[in-house]
C-alpha positions in Angstrom: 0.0 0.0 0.0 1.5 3.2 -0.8 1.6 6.0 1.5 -1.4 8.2 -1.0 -3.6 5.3 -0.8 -2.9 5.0 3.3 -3.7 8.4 3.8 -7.0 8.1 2.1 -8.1 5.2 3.7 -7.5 6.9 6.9 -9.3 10.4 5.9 -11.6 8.3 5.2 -12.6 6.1 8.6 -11.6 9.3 10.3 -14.8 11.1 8.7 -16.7 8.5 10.0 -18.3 9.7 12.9 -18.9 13.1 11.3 -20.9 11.7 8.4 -23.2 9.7 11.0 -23.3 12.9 13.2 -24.8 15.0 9.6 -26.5 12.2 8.6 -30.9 13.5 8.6 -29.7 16.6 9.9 -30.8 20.1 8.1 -28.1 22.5 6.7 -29.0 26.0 5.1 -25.9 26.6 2.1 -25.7 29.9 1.1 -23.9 30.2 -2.4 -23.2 34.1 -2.9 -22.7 35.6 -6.7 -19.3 36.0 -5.8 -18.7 32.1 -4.9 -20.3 31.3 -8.5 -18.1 33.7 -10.1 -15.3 31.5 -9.1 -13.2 28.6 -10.5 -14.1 26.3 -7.7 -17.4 27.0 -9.1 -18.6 23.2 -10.0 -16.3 21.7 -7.4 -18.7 23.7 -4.5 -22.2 21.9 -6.8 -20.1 18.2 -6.6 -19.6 18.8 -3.2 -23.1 19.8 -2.1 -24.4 16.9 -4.3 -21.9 14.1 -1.6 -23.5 16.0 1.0 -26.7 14.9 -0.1 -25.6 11.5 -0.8 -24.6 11.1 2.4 -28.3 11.8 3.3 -28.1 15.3 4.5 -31.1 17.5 4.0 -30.3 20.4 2.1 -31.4 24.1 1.4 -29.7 26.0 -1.4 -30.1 29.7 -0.9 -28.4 31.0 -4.2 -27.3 35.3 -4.4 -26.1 37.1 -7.5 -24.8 40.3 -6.5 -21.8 40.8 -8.8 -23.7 39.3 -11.7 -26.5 41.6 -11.0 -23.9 44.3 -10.7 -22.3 43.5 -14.2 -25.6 43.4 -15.6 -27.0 46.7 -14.7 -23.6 48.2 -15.8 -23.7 46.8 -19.2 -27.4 48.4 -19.7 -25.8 51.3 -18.2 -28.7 51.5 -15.5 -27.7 52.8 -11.9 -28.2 50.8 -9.1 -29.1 53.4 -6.1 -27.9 52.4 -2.6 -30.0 53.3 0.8 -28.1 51.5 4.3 -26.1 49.3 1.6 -29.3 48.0 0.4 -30.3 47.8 -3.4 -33.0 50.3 -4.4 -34.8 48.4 -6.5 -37.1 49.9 -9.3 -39.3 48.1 -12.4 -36.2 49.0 -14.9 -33.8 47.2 -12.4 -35.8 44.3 -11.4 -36.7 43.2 -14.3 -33.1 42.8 -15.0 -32.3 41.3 -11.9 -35.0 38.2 -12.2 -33.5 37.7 -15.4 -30.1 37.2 -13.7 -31.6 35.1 -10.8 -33.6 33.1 -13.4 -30.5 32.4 -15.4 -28.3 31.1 -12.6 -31.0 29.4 -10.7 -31.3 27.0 -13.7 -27.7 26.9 -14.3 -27.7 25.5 -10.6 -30.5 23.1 -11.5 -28.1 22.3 -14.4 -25.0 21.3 -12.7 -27.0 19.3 -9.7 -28.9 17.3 -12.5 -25.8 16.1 -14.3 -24.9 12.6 -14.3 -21.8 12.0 -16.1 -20.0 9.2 -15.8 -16.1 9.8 -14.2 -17.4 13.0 -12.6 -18.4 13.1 -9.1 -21.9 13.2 -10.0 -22.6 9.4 -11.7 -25.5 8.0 -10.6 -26.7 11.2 -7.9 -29.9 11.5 -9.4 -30.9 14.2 -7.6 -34.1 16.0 -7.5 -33.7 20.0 -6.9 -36.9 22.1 -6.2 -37.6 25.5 -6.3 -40.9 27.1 -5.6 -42.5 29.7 -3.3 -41.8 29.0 -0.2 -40.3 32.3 0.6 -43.4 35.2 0.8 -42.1 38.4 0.5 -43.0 42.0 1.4 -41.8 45.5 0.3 -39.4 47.4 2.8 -40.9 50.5 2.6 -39.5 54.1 2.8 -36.4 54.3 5.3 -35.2 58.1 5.6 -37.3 59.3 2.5 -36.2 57.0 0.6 -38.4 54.4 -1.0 -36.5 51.1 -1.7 -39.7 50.4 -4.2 -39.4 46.8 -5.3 -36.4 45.8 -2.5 -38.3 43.6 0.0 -37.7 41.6 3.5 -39.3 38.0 4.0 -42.4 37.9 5.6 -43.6 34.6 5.8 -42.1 31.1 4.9 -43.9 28.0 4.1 -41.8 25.3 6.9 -44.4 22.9 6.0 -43.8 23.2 2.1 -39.9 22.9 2.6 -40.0 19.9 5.2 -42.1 18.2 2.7 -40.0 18.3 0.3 -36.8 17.6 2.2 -38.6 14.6 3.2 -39.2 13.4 0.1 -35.0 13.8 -0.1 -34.9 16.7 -2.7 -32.9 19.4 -2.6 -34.5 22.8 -2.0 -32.8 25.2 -4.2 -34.2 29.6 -3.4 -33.3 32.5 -5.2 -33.2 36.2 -4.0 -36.6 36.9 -5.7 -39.4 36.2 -4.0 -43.4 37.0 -4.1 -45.8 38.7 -2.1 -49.7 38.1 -1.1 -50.4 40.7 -3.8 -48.7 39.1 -6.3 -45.6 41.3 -7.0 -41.8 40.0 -7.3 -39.3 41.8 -4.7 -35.9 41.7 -4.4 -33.7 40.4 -1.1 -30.5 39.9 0.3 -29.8 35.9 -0.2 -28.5 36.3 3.3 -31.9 37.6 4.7 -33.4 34.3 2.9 -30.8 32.0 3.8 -31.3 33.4 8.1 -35.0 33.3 8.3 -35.2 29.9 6.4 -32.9 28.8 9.1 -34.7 30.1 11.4 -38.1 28.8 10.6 -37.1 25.4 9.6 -34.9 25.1 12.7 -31.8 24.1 10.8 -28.8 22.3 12.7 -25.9 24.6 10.3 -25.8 27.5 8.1 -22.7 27.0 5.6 -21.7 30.5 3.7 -18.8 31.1 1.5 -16.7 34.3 1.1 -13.1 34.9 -0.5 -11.3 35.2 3.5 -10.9 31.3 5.3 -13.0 32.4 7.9 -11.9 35.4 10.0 -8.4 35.8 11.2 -6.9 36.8 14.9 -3.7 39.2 15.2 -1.1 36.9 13.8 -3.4 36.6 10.1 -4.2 32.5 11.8 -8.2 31.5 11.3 -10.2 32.0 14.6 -11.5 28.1 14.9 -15.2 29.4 16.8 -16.6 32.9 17.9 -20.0 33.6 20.3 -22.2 35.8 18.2 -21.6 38.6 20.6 -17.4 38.1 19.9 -17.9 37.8 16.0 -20.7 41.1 16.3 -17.6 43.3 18.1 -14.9 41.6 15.6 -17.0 42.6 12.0 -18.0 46.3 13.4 -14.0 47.0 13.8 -12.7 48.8 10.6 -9.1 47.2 11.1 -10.3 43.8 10.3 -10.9 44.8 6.9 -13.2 42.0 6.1 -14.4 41.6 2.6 -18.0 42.3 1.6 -19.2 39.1 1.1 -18.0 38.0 5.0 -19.5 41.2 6.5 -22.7 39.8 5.3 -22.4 36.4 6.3 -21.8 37.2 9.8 -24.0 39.5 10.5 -26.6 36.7 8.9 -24.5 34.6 11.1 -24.7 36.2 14.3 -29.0 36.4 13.9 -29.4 33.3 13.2 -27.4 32.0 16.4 -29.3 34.0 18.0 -32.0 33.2 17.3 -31.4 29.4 17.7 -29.3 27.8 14.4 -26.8 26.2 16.9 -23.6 26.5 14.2 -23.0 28.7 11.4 -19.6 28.1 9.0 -17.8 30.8 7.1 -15.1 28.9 4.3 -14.0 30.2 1.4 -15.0 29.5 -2.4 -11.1 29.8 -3.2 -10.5 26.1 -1.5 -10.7 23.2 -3.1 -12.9 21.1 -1.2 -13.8 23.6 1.7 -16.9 22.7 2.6 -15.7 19.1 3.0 -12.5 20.1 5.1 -15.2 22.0 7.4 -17.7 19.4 7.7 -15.6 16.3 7.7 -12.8 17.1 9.4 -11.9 17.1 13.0 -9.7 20.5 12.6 -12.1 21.8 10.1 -11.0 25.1 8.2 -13.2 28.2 8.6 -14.7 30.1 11.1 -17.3 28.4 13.1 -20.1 31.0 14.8 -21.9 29.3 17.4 -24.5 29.7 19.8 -24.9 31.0 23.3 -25.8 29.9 26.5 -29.6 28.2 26.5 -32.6 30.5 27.7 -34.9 30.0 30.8 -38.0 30.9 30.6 -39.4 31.7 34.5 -41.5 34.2 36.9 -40.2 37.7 36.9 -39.1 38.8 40.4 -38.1 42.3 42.2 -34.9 41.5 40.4 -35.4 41.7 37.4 -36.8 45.1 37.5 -34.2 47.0 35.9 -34.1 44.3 33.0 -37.7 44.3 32.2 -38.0 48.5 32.5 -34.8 48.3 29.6 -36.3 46.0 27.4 -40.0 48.2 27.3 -38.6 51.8 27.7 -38.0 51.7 23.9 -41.0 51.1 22.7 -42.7 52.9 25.7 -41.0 55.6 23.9 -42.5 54.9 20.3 -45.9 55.2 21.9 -46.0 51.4 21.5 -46.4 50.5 25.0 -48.4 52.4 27.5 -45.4 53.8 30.5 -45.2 52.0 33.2 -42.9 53.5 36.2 -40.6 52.2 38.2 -42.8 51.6 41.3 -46.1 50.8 39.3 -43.7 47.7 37.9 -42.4 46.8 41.7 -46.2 46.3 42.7 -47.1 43.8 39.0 -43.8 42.2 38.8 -45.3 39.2 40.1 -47.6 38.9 37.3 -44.9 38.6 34.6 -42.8 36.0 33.0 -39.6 36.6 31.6 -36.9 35.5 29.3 -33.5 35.0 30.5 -30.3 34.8 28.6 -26.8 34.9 30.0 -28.2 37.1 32.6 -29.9 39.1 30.4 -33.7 39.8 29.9 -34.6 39.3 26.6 -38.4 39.0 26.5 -41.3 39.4 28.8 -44.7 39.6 29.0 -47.4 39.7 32.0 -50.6 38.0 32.7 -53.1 40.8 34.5 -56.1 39.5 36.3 -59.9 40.5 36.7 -61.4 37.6 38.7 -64.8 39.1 38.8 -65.1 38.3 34.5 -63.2 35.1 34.9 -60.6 36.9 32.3 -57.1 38.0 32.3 -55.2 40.1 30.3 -52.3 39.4 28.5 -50.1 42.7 28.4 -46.5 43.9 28.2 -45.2 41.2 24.9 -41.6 42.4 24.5 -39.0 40.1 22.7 -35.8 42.3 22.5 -34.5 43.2 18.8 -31.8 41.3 18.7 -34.1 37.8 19.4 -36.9 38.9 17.6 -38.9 35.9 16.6 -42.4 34.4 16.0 -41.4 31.8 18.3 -40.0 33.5 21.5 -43.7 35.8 21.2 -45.3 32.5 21.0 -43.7 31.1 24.0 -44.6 33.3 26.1 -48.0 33.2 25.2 -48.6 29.5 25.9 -47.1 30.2 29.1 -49.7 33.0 29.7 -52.5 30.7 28.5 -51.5 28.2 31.0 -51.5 29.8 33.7 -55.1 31.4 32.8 -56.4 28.2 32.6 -55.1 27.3 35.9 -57.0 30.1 37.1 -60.1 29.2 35.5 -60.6 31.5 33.2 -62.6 31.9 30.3 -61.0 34.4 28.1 -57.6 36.4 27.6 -57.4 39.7 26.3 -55.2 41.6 24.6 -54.8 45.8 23.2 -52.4 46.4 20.2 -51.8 49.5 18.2 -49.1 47.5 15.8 -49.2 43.6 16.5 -52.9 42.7 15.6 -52.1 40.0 12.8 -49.5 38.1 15.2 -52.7 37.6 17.4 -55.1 36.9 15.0 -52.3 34.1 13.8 -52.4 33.0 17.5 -55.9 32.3 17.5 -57.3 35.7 19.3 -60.4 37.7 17.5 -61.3 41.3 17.3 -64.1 42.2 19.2 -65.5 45.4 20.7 -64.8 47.9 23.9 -67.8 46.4 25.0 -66.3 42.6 25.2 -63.9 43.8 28.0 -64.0 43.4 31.6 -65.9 46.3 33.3 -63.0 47.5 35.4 -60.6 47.8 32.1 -63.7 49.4 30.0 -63.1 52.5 32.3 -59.4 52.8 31.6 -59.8 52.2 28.0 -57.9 54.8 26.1 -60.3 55.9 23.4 -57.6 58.6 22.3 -54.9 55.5 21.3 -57.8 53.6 19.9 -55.9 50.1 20.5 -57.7 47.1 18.7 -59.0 44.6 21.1 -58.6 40.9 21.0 -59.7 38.2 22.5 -59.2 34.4 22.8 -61.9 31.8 24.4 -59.8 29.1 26.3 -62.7 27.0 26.7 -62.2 26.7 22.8 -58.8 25.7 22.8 -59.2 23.4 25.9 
């Protein structure tokens, strides 16, 4: 046996146990414009069609920044900036969904061939694309109107587990539509995170030119907390490239928001994403996440973490102020979020015993952990407790948040519907919407 034939028989039993660690597990790859662009181009396709071979279930997010870029140049149209976000207009997007069109085929392409002495003979792989992704425009920031540049609003989990069940490969674009039927532009990042997000995916693999990100001496940090890699990407001396910035401020969001690992390799090496994933050492940067949450009682403690996380939107006219000593006397009635000391949601459940209600008030989730599923939470925690009480109904006031509870099961109903007591205090000036949800109907 010669010593190239010994070494690959060892890489080989040595990747073992991380090929039955991925094994059924979901990963999130986000292929930029610029990692296309590249030479390593097909080798990155080859590599995400073993990973699928080796039953890994697999979300391609696909960007095309530079090609959109080129494009726009050639036609000689300008592509406005707002925040480093592309101001999309008709002109521009119809040019960029002929770019995404164009490489989300050639993708299709490259994961359908079958070849024989290539690395994919025999993968038969099917690759699906759809709308699983439900967009919605992002507005006027500043006076300026990003017009056809959109956010993601909604994704379809169910669609995309089915198909990942079914062992395809889920391959999204940065176009996606809306409930009115329009096409916006995203970041592939923004898609890549929230897809993530939703489907609760184990890893988040992204590519950029840089190995990962580097300590003083130029070596590649091995794993950063999302608070270490936050404070390393917003100092100007790092001089990270574009394409990294992105990926770890994705990065940091989604660990944050519970992906427990996200990867940052480079399209420039051969084989990266195989080195990372299969190697004890790996060879890019690893974000990973914090400590786990508690969810528990609020008490006199926590005062000064629960007035920190409301004052801001107390301020917006969001919430209605609450002092200091008005909190010390409800404290008891709320539940909080804790993370690594920190409060990062809360919400209260107020009584009125003579209407066999309660009220639930005060829903804060803090910016940075923003998510359907915290909000949620809480709420179930509410409801449980109300229905340890006895009670009938909960009830809610909102200026902003009124689909979230009508998604949660809650109904609008009248000033009328409320308890006597909380009739009298009703502001009629900030005309909240009132909701309501019968327990007995969800008992």
């Amino acid at each position: 046996m010669n010593a190239a034939t010994a070494q690959l028989i060892d890489s080989f039993r040595h990747s073992a146990p991380y090929v039955n660690a991925h094994r059924g597990k979901t990963f999130v790859v986000m292929l930029g414009g610029e990692a296309i662009e590249t030479g390593q181009y097909r080798a990155i396709i080859n590599d995400v069609a073993l990973l699928h071979s080796l039953g890994i279930r697999l979300v391609l997010v696909h960007g095309a920044r530079p090609q959109i870029d080129s494009e726009l140049a050639e036609r000689s149209l300008e592509a406005g900036f707002h925040n480093d976000i592309r101001v999309t207009d008709e002109t521009s997007l119809k040019v960029i969904r002929q770019v995404c069109g164009a490489l989300q085929f050639d993708i299709t392409a490259r994961l359908s061939m079958g070849l024989s002495n290539t690395p994919m003979q025999g993968a038969k792989i099917n690759v699906v694309s759809g709308n699983f992704v439900i967009a919605q425009p992002l507005g006027v920031d500043d006076g300026v109107d990003y017009c056809l540049s959109g956010r993601v609003r909604r994704i379809d989990v169910e669609g995309l587990q089915s198909q990942l069940d079914k062992h395809c490969i889920v391959l999204l674009g940065p176009i996606a539509a809306s409930v009115t039927g329009e096409s916006f532009n995203l970041t592939a990042e923004e898609v890549a995170t929230q897809v993530a997000i939703r489907l609760k995916a184990d890893k988040i693999i992204g590519f950029s030119q840089q190995q990962g990100l580097l300590d003083d001496e130029g070596q590649v940090i091995s794993e950063m907390m999302p608070n270490e890699a936050h404070a390393y990407v917003s100092q100007p001396q790092h001089n990270i490239c574009a394409s990294a910035q992105a990926f770890i401020g994705a990065s940091v969001e989604a660990c944050r928001r519970g992906v427990p690992r996200c990867h940052l390799i480079s399209h420039q090496e051969d084989g990266a994403l195989l080195q990372e994933l299969f190697t004890r050492e790996g060879i890019g940067t690893q974000i990973v996440t914090e400590s786990a949450e508690r969810l528990r009682r609020a008490n006199i403690a926590d005062i000064g973490g629960v007035l920190n996380l409301i004052r801001p939107l107390e301020e917006q006219g969001i919430l209605v102020r609450r002092s200091r000593e008005q909190l010390e006397m409800e404290i008891e009635q709320f539940m909080v979020i804790e993370r690594d000391s920190l409060i990062i949601g809360c919400a209260a459940l107020y009584p009125f015993e003579e209407d066999n209600a309660g009220e639930f008030a005060c829903l804060v989730v803090h910016p940075d952990y923003r998510d359907a599923d915290r909000g949620s939470l809480l709420l179930q925690q509410i409801i449980g407790q109300a229905r340890a009480r006895g009670y009938d109904r909960l009830f809610a006031l909102t200026t902003r948040s009124i689909h979230w509870f009508l998604e949660q099961g809650f109904s609008i109903v009248e000033v009328d519907a409320l308890p006597a007591k909380k009739q009298q205090i009703y502001n009629l000036q900030r005309r909240s919407k009132i909701l309501a949800l019968e327990l007995k109907a969800i008992a």
